[in-house]
N, C-alpha and C positions, 0 to 999 in steps of 0.2 A: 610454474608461473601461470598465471590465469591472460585469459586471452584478454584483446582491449575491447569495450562497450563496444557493440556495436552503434547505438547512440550514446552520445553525452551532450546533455543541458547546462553549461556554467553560469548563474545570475543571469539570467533569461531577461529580461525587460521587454514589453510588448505594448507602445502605447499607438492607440488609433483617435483619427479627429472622428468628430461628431456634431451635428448641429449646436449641441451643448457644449462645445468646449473637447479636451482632450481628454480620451478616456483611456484610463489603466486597465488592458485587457492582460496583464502577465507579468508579476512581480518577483523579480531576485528568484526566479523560477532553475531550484537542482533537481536533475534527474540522469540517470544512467540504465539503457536496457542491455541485457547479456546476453548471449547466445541462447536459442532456444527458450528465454524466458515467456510469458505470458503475462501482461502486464493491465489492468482493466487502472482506467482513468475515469472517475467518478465526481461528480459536484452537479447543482441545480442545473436547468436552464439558462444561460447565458451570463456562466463562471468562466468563460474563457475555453472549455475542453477541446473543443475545436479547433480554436487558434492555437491550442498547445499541439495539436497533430498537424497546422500547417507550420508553422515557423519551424518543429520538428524534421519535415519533411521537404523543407528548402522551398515552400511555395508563396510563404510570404518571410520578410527580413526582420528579426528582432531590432527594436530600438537600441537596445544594448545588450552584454552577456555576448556568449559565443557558441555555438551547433558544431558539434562535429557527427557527421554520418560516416559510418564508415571508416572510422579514423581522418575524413577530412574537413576541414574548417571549410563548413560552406559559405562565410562573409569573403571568402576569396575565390568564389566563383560566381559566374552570372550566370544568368537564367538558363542559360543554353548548357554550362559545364554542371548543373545544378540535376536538370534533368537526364543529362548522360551519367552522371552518379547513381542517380535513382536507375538507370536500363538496365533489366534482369536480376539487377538487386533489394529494390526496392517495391513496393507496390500498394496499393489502395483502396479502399473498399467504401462504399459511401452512402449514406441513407436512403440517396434518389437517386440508387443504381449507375446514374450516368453512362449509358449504353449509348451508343449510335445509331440514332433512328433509322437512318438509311444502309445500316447493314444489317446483314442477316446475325442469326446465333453465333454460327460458327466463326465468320468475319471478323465478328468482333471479339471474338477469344483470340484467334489465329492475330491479329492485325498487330499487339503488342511480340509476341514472336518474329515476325517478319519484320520491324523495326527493329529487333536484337539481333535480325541476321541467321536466324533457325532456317533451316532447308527444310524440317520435315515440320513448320508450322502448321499447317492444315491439317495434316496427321497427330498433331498432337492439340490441336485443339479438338476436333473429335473424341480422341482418349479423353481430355478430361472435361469434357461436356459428359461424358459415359460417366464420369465419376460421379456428377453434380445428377446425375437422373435425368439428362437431355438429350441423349440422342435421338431422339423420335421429333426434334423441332430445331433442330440442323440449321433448316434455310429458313424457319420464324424467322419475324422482323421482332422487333422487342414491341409495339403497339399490339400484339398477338399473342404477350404473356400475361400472365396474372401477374401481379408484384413479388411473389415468391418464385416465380422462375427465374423472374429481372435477376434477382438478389445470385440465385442460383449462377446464372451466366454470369454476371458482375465476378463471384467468386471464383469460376472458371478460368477468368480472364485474369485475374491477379496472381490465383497460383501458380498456371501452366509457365509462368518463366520461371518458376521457382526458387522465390523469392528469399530471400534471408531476414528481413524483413516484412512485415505486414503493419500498415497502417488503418483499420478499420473503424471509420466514426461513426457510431450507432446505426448498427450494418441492423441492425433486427427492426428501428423506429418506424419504418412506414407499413409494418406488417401484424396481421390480427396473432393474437396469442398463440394460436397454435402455427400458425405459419413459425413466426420466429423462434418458437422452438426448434424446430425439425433444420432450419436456418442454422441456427447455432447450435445445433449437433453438428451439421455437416460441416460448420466452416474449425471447429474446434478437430473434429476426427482429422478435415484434411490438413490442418496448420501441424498438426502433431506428425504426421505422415512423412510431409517435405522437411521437418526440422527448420522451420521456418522461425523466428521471435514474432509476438504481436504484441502491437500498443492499439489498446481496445478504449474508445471511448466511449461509455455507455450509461444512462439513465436508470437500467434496469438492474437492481440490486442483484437477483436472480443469476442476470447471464456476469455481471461484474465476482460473484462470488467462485467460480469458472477459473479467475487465475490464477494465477500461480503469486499475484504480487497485486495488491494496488492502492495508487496512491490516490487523492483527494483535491480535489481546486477548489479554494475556498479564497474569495476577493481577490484572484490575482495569484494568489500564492499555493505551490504544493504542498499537502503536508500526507502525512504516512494513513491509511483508512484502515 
């Protein structure tokens, strides 16, 4: 008997206003991810790929259609039961790092931990700052990395809860060619490591050919790449 998705997308609908009028950012939108899958999500500049990784991830609400994470229908949780779903199981990765400027490295690896209740947080955000190549910038503030350390910590900080889950929206875009290389070796060796799934959203043909699975946004709609 095969396990259930860990996501499922049924007729996804996703409209947003606009100066213009209302615009169809996510149509009649199926998808399903599985254990362990590796899933790259590929279309132009502002196809929707992102709002497919939020409505996905319970951070914004489809118009229509229904989300289940985790086997739960998120249209029956709010905001609050939404991100307790995501704790420990879920996590995220994001083009503009979004680190916290007024903590250190380590802080902000450790700081998702200590929200799930880990006792040996700081001990395990160390470990897997060691993972990422960062032990040597511990008590760095992020205004003291290059943009590929950011990315480093950022990925740190999503794995050490070890997550079942990875949501990563073009985790390589604000990095020069060979940075996002060496980025996306590392974030692939470690999502394979923890047994983690990832739904990758990405621009870059190169790191999208990587998965295991992907599919295409094209006006709205998913189709198979």
């Amino acid at each position: 008997m095969n396990a259930a998705p860990l996501l499922q997308l049924s007729r996804v609908d996703l409209t947003l206003p606009s100066s213009a009028g209302p615009v169809e950012i996510l149509r009649g939108a199926d998808l399903e991810v599985a254990a362990r899958e590796i899933l790259a999500v590929v279309g132009p500049s502002g196809s929707g790929k992102s709002s497919l990784i939020s409505v996905a991830a319970g951070l914004e609400q489809p118009t229509a259609g229904s989300v289940r994470l985790f086997g739960e229908d998120l249209s029956k949780l709010n905001e609050d039961g939404r991100a307790k779903l995501r704790r420990g199981r879920a996590a995220l990765v994001f083009q503009s790092f979004h680190l916290l400027p007024n903590m250190t490295v380590e802080e902000n690896v450790s700081a998702p931990l200590d929200i799930a209740g880990r006792r040996d947080a700081m001990t395990a955000a160390r470990r897997w700052l060691g993972k990422v190549g960062l032990s040597h910038r511990l008590t760095h503030y992020p205004h003291q990395l290059s943009g590929g350390e950011q990315q480093r910590v950022a990925l740190a900080r999503a794995l050490a809860v070890e997550p079942a889950l990875l949501f990563a929206d073009e985790p390589t875009g604000n990095l020069d060619q060979a940075t996002a290389t060496q980025i996306a070796d590392l974030m692939f060796s470690l999502v394979r490591e923890t047994g983690a799934a990832m739904v990758l959203v990405t621009h870059d043909p190169v790191l999208a050919a990587r998965a295991s699975r992907r599919v295409r946004v094209d006006q709205g709609r998913l189709l198979a790449a």
